[in-house]
C-alpha positions as CSV (number, residue, x, y, z in Angstrom):
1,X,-13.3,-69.0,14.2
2,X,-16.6,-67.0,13.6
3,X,-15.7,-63.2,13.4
4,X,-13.1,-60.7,13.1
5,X,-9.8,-62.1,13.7
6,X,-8.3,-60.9,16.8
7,X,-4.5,-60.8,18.5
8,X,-3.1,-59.9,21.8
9,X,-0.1,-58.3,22.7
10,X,1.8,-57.7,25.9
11,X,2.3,-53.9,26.6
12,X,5.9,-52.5,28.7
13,X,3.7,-51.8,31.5
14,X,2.6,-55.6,31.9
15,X,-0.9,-55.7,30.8
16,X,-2.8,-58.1,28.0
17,X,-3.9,-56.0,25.2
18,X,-6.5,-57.4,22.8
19,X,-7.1,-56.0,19.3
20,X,-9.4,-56.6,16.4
21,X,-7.0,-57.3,13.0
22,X,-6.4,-56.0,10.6
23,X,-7.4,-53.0,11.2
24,X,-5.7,-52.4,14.6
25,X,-9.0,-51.2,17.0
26,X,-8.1,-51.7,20.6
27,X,-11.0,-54.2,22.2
28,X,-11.0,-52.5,25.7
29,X,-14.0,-54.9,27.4
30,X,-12.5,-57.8,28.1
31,X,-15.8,-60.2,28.1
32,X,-15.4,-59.4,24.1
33,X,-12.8,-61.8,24.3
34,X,-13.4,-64.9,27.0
35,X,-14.1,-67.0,24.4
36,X,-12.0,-66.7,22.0
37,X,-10.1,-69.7,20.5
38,X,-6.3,-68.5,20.6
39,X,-4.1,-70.0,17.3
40,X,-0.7,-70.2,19.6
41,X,0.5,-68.1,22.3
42,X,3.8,-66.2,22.1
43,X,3.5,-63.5,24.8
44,X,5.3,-64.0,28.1
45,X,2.1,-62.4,29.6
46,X,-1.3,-64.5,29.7
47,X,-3.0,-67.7,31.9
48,X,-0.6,-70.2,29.7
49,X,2.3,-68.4,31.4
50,X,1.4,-67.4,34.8
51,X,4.3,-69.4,36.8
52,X,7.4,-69.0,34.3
53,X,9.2,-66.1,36.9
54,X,12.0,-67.8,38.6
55,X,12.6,-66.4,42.6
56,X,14.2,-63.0,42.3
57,X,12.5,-61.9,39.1
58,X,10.8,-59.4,37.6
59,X,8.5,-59.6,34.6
60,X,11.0,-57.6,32.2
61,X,13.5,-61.4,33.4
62,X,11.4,-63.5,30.4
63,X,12.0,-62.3,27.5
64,X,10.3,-64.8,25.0
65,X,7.9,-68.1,25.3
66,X,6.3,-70.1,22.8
67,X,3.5,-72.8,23.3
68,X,3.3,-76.0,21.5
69,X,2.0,-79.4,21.5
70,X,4.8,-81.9,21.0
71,X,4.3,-85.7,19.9
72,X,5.6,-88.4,21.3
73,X,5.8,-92.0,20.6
74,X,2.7,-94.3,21.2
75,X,0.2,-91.5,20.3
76,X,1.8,-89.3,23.6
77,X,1.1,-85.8,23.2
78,X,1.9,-83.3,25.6
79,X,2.1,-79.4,26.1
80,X,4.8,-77.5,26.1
81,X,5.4,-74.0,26.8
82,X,9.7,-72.8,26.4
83,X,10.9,-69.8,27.7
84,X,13.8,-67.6,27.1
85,X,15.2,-65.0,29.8
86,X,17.8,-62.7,31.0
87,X,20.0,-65.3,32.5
88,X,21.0,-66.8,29.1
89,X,18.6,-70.2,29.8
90,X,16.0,-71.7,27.7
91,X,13.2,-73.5,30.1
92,X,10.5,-76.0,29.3
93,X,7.2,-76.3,31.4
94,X,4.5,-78.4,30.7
95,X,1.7,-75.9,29.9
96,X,0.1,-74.4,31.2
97,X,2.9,-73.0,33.1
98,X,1.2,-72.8,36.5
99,X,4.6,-72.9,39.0
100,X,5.7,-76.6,38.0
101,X,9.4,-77.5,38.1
102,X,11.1,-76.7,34.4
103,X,13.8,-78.5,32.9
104,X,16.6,-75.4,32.0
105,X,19.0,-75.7,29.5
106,X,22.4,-73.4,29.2
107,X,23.8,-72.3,25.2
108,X,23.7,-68.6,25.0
109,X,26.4,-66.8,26.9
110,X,24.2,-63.6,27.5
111,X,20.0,-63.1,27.3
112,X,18.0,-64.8,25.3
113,X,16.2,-62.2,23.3
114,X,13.5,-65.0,21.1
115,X,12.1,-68.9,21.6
116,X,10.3,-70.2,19.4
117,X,8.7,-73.8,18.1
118,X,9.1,-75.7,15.1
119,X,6.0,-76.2,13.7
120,X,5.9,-79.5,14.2
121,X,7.0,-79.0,18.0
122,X,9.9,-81.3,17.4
123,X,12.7,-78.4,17.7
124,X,12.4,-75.0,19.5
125,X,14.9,-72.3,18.3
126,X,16.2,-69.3,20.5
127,X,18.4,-66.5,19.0
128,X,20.5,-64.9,21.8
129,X,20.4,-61.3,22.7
130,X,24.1,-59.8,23.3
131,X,25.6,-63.2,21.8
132,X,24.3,-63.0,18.5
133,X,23.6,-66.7,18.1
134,X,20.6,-68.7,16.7
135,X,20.8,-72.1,18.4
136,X,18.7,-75.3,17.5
137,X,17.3,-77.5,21.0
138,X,15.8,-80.9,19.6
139,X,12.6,-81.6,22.1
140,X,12.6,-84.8,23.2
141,X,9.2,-86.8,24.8
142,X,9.2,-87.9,27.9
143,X,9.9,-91.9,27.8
144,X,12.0,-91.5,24.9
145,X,15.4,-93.5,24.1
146,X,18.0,-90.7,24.2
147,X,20.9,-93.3,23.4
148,X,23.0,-91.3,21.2
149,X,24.5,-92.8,18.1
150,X,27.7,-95.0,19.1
151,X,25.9,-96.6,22.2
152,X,26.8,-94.6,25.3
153,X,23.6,-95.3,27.9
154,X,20.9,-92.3,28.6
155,X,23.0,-92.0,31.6
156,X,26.1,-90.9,30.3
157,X,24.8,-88.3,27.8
158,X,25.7,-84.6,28.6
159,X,23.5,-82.5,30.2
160,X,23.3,-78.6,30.4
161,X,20.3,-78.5,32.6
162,X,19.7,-76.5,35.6
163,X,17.6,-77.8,38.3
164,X,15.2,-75.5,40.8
165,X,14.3,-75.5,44.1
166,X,10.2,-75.2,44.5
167,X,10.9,-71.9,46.0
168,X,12.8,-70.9,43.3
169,X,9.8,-70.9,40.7
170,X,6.8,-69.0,41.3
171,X,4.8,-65.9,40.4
172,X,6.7,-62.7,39.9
């Protein structure tokens, strides 16, 4: 975009923090920023974010997201924003994350500590906290043929999902 590059961070005591870069000068008026074009967004803290909290949370619960824009087939595109939390599961909203129902996936047997997408948005990677593991999640469209090799129907493929009750996903 046209001007100094800028980057925000999310601070410990829950507040957006914007900065001009390289050269690390805090940009404390907010109206400096409303326009700007963000690159991706990483921080569990912004509008793209607002309803990942799952019922009983706090905001210290998410520990990671990532945003991304994953392509299906036909021309579908859709985005995505993954999360990572304290539970050990890896959600996926459709972003922005605004309170919709997530699909949740189990793999890490303690926090998730990092999510992040591919660059293609056709495989998110999380690296668990107290497990020490670095898993790979293939993201799938919707309307997709998830027939594994060797024929078994959609149907029959394991899942490791999770599924919520509306009350259960909400703002902090």
């Amino acid at each position: 975009g046209v001007g100094p590059p800028v980057l925000y961070t999310n601070s410990g005591d829950y507040e957006l923090l914007f900065w001009y870069a390289p050269k690390g000068v805090q940009i404390v008026n907010g109206v400096d920023v409303k326009d700007v074009g963000w690159a991706d967004t990483t921080g569990v803290l912004g509008f793209e974010t607002t309803g990942v909290w799952y019922r009983g949370s706090d905001g210290t619960d998410v520990n990671s997201a990532d945003i991304a824009v994953v392509h299906g087939e036909h021309g579908y595109q859709e985005r995505v924003c993954v999360t990572g939390d304290d539970r050990g599961l890896v959600s996926l909203f459709r972003a922005p994350a605004l309170g919709g129902k997530p699909r949740t996936y189990g793999g890490h047997s303690s926090h998730v500590a990092t999510v992040r997408f591919s660059r293609d948005g056709g495989a998110v990677f999380t690296a668990g906290g107290g497990d020490g593991t670095v898993l790979q999640w293939e993201v799938i469209p919707e309307g997709r043929d998830v027939t594994p090799k060797g024929g078994a129907a959609a149907t029959e493929v394991p899942k490791q999902t999770v599924e919520h009750d509306a009350e259960d996903i909400g703002g902090r």
